[in-house]
mmCIF file of the N, C-alpha and C atoms, coordinates in Angstrom:
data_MODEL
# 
_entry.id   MODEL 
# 
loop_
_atom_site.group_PDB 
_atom_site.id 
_atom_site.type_symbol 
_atom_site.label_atom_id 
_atom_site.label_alt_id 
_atom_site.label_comp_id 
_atom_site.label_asym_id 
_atom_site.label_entity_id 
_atom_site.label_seq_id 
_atom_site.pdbx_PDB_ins_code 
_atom_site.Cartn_x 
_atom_site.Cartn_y 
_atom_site.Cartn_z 
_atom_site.occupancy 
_atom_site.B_iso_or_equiv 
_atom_site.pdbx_formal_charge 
_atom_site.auth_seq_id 
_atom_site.auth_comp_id 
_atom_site.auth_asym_id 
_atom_site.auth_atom_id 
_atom_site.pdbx_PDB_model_num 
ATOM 1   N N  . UNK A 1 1  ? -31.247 -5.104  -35.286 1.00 0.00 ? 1  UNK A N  1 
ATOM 2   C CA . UNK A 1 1  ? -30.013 -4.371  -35.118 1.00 0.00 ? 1  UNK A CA 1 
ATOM 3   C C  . UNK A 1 1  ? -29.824 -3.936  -33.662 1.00 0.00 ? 1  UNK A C  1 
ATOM 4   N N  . UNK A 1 2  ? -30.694 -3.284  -32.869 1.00 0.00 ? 2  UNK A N  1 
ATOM 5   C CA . UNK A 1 2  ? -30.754 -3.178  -31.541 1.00 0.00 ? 2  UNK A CA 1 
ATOM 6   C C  . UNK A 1 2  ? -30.615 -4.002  -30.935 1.00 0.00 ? 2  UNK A C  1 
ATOM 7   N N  . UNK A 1 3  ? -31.139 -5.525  -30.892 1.00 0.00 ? 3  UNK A N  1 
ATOM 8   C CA . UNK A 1 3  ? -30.890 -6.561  -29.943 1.00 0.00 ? 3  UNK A CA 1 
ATOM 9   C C  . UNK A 1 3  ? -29.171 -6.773  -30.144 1.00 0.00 ? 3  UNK A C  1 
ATOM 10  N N  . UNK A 1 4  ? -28.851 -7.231  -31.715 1.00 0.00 ? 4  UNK A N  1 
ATOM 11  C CA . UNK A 1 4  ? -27.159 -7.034  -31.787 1.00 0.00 ? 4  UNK A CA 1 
ATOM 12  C C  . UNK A 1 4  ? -26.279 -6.153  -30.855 1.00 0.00 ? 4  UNK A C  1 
ATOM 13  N N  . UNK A 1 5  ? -26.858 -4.827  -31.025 1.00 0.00 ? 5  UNK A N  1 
ATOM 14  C CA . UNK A 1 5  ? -26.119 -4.094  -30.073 1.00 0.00 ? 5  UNK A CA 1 
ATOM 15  C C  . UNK A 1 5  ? -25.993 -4.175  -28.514 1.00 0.00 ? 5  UNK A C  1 
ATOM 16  N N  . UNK A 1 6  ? -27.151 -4.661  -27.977 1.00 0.00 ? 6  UNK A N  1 
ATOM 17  C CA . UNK A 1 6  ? -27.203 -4.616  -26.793 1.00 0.00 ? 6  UNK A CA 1 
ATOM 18  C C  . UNK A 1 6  ? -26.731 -6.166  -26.324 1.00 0.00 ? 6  UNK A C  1 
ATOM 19  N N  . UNK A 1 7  ? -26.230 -6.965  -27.143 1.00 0.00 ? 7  UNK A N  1 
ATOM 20  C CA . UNK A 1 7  ? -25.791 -8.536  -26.606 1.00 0.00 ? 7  UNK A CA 1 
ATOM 21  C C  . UNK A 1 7  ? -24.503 -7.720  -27.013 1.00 0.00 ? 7  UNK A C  1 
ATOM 22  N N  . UNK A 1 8  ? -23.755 -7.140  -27.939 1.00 0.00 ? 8  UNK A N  1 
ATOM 23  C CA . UNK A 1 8  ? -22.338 -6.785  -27.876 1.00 0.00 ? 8  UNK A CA 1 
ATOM 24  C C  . UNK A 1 8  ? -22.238 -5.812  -26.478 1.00 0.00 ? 8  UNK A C  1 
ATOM 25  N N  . UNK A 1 9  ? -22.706 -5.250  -25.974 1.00 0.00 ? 9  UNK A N  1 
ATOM 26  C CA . UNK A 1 9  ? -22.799 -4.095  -24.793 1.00 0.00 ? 9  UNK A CA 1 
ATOM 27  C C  . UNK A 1 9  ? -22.573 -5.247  -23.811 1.00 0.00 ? 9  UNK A C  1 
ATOM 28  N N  . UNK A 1 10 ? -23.820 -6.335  -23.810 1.00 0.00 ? 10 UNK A N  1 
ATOM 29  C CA . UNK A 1 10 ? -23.618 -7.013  -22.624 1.00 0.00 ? 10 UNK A CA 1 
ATOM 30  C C  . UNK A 1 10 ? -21.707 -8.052  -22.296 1.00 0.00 ? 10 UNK A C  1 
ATOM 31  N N  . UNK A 1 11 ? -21.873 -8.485  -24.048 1.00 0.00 ? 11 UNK A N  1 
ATOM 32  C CA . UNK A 1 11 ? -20.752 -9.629  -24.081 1.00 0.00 ? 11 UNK A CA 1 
ATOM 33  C C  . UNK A 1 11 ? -19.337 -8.678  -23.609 1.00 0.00 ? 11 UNK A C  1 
ATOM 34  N N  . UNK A 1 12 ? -19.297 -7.184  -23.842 1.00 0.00 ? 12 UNK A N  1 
ATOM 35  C CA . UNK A 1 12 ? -18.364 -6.443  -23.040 1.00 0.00 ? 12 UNK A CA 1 
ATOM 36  C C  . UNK A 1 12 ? -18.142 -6.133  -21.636 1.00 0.00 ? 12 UNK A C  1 
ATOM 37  N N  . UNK A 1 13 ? -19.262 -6.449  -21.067 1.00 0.00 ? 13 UNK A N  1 
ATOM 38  C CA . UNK A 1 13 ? -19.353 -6.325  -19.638 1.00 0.00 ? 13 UNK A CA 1 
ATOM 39  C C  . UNK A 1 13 ? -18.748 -6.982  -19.027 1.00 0.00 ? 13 UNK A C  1 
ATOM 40  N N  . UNK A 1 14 ? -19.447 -8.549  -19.406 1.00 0.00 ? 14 UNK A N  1 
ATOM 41  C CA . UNK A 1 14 ? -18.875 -9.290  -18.484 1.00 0.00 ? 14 UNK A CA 1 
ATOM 42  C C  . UNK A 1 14 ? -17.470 -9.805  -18.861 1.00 0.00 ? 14 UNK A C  1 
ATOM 43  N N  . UNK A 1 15 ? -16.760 -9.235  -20.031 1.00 0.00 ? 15 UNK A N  1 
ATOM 44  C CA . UNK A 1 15 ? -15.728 -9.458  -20.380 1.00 0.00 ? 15 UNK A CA 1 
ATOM 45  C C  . UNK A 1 15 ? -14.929 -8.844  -19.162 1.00 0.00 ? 15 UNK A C  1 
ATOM 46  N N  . UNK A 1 16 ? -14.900 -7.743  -19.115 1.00 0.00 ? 16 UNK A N  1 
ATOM 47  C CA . UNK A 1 16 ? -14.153 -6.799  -18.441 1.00 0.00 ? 16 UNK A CA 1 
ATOM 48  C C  . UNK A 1 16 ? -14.418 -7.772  -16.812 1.00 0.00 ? 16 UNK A C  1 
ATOM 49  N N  . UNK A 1 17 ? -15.834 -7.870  -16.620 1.00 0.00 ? 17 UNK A N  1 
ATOM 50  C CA . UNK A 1 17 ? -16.071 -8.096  -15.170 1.00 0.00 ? 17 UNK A CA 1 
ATOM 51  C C  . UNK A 1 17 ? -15.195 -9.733  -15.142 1.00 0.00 ? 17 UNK A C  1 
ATOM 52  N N  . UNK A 1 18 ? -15.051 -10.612 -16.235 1.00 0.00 ? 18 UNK A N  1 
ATOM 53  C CA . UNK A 1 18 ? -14.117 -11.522 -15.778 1.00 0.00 ? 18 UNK A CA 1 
ATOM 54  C C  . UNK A 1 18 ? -12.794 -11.114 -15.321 1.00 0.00 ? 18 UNK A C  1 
ATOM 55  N N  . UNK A 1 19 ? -11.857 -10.386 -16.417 1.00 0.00 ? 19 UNK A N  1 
ATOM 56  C CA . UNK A 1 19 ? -10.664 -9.639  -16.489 1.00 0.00 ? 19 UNK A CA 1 
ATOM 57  C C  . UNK A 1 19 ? -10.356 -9.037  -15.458 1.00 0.00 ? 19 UNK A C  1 
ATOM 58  N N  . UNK A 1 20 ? -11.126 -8.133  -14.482 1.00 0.00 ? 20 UNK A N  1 
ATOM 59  C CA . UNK A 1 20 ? -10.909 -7.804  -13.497 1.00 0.00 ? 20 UNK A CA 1 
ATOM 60  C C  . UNK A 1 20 ? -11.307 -8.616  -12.169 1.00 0.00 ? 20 UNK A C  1 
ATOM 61  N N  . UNK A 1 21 ? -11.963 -9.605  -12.433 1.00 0.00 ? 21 UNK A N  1 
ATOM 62  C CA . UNK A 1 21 ? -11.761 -10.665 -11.320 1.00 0.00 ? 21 UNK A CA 1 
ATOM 63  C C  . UNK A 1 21 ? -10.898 -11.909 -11.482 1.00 0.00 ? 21 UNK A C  1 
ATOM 64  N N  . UNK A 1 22 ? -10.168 -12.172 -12.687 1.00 0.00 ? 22 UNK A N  1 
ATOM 65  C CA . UNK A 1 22 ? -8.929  -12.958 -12.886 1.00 0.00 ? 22 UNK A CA 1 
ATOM 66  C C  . UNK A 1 22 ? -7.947  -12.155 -12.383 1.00 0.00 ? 22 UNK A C  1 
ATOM 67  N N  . UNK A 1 23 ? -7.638  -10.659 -12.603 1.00 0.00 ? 23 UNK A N  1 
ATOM 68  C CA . UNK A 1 23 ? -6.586  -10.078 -12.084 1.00 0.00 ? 23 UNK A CA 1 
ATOM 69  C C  . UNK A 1 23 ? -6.575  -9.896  -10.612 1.00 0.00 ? 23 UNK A C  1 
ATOM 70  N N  . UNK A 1 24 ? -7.574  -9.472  -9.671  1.00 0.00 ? 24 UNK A N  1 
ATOM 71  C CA . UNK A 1 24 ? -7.897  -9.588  -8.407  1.00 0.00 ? 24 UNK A CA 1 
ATOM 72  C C  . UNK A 1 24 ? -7.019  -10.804 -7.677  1.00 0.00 ? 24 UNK A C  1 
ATOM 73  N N  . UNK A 1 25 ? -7.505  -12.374 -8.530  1.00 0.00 ? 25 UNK A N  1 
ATOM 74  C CA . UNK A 1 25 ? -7.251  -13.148 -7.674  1.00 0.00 ? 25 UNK A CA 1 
ATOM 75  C C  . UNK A 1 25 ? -5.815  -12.731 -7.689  1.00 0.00 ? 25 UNK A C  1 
ATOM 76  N N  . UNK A 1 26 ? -5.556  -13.035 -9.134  1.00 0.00 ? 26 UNK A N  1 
ATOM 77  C CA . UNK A 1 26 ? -3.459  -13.027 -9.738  1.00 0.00 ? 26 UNK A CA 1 
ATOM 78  C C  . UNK A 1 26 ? -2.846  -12.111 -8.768  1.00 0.00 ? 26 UNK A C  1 
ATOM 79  N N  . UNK A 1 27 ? -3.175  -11.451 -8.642  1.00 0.00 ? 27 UNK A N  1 
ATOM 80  C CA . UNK A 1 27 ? -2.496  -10.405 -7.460  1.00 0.00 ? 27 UNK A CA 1 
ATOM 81  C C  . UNK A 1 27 ? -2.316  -10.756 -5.984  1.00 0.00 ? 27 UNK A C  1 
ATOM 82  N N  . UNK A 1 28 ? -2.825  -10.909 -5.385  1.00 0.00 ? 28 UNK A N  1 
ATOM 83  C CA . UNK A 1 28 ? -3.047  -11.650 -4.277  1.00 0.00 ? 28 UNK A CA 1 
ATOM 84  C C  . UNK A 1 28 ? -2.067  -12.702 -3.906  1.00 0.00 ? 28 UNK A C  1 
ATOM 85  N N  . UNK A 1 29 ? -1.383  -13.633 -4.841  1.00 0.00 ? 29 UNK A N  1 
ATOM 86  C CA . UNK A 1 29 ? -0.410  -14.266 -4.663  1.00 0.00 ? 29 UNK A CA 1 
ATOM 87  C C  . UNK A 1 29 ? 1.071   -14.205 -4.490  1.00 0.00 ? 29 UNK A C  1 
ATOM 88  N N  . UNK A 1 30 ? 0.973   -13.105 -5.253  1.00 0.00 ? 30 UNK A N  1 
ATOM 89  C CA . UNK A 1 30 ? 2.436   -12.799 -6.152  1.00 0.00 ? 30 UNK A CA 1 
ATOM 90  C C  . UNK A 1 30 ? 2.677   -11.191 -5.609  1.00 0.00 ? 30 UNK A C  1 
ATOM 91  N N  . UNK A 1 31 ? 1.410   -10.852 -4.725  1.00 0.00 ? 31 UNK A N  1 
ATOM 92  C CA . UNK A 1 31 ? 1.969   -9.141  -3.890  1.00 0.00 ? 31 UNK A CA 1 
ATOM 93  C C  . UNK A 1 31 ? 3.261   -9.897  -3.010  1.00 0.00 ? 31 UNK A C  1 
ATOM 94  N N  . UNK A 1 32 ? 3.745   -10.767 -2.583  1.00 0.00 ? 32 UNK A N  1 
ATOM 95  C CA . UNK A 1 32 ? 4.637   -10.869 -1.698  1.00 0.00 ? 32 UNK A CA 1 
ATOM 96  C C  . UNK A 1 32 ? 5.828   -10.745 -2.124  1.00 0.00 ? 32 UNK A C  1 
ATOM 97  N N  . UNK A 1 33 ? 5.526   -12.042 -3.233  1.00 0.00 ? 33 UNK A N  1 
ATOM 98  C CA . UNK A 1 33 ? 6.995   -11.737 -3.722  1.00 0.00 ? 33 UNK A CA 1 
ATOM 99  C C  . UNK A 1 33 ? 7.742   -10.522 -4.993  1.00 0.00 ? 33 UNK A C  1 
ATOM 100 N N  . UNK A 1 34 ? 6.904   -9.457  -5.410  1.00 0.00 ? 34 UNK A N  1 
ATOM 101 C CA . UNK A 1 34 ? 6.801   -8.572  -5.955  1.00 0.00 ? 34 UNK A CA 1 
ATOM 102 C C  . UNK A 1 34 ? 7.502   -7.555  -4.784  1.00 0.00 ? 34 UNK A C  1 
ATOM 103 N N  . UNK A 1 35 ? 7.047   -7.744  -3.591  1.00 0.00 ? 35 UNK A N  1 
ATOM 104 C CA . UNK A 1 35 ? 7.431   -6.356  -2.760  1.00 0.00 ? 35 UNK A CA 1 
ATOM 105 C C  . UNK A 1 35 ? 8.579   -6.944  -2.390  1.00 0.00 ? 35 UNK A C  1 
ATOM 106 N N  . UNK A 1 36 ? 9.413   -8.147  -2.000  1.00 0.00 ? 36 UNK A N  1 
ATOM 107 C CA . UNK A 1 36 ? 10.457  -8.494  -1.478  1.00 0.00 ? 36 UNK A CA 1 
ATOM 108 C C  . UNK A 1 36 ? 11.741  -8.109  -2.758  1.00 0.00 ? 36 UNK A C  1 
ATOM 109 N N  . UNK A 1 37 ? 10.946  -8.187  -4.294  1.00 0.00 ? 37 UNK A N  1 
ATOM 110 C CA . UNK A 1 37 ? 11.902  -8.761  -5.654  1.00 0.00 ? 37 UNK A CA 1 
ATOM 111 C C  . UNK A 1 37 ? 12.317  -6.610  -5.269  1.00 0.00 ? 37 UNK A C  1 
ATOM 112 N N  . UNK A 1 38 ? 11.427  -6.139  -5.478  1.00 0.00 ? 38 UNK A N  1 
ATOM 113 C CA . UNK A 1 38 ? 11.352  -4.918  -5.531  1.00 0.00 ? 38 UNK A CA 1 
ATOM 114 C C  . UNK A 1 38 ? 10.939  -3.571  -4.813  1.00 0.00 ? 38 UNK A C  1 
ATOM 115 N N  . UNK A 1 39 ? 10.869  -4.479  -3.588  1.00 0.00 ? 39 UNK A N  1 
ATOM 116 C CA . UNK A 1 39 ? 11.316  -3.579  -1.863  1.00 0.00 ? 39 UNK A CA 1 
ATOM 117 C C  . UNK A 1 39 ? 9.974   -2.602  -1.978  1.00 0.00 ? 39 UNK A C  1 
ATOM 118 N N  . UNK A 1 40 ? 8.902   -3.168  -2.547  1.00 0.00 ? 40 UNK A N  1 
ATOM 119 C CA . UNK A 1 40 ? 7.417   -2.441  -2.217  1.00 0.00 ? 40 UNK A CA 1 
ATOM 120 C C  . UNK A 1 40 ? 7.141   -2.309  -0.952  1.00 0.00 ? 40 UNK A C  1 
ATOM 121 N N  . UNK A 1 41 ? 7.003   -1.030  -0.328  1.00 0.00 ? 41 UNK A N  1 
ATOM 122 C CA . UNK A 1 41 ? 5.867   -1.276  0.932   1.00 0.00 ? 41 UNK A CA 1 
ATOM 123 C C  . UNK A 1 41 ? 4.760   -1.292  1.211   1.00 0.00 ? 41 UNK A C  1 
ATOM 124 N N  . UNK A 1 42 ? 4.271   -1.987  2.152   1.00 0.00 ? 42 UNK A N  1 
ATOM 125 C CA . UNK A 1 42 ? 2.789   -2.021  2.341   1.00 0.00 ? 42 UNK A CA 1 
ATOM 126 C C  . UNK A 1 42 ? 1.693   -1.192  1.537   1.00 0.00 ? 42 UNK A C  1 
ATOM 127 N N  . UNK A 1 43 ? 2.338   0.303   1.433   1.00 0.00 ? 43 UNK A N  1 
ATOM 128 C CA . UNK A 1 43 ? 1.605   1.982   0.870   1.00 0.00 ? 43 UNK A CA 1 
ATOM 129 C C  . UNK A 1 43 ? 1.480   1.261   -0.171  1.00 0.00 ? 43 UNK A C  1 
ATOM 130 N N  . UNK A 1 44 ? 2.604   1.139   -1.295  1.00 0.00 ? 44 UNK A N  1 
ATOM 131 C CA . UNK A 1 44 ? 2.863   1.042   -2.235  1.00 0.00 ? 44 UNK A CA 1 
ATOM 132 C C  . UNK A 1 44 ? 2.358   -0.203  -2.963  1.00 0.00 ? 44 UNK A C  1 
ATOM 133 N N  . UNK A 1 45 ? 2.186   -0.957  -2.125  1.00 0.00 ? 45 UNK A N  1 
ATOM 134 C CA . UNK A 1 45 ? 1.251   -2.231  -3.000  1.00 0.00 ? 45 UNK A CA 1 
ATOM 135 C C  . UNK A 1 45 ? -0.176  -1.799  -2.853  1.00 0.00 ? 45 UNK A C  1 
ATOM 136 N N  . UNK A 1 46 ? -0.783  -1.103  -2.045  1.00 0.00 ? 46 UNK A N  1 
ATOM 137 C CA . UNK A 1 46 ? -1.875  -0.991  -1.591  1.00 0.00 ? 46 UNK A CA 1 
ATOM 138 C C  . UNK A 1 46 ? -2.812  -0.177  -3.006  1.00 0.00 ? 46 UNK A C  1 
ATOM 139 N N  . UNK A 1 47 ? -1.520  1.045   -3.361  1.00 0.00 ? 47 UNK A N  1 
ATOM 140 C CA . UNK A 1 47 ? -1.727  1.730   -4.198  1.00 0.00 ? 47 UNK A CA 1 
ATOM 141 C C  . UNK A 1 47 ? -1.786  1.163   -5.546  1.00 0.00 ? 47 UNK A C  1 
ATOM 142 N N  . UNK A 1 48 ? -0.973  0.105   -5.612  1.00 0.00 ? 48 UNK A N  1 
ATOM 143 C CA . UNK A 1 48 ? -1.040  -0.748  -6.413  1.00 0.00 ? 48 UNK A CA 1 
ATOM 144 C C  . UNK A 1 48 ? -2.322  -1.368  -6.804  1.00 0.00 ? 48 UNK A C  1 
ATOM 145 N N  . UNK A 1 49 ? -2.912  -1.980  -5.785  1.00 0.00 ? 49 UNK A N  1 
ATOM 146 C CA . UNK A 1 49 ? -4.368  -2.732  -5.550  1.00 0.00 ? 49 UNK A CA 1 
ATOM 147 C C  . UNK A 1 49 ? -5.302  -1.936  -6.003  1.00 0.00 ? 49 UNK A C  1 
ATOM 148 N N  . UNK A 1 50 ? -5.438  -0.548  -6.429  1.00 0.00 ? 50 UNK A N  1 
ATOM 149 C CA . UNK A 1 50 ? -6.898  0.095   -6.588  1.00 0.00 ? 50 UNK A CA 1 
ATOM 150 C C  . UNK A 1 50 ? -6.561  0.109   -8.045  1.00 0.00 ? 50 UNK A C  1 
# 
């Protein structure tokens, strides 16, 4: 029962740690035309980014 738990603990980790490095890249492309569609500035995407 313990090993179960601790492979579900792990299989959540790196879930998240993909999810937030698929979104990282996705962003990166599409900050440009996001701030032009919707007059973001620099601040404001930045704030966006964390």
């Amino acid at each position: 029962m313990k090993k179960h738990l601790i492979l579900f603990l792990v299989g959540g980790i790196f879930s998240l740690m993909i999810a937030m490095g698929i979104g990282r890249f996705a962003y990166t492309p599409i900050l440009p035309l996001m701030q032009k569609d919707l007059s973001f500035s620099d601040t404001v995407a930045g704030y966006l980014a964390e």
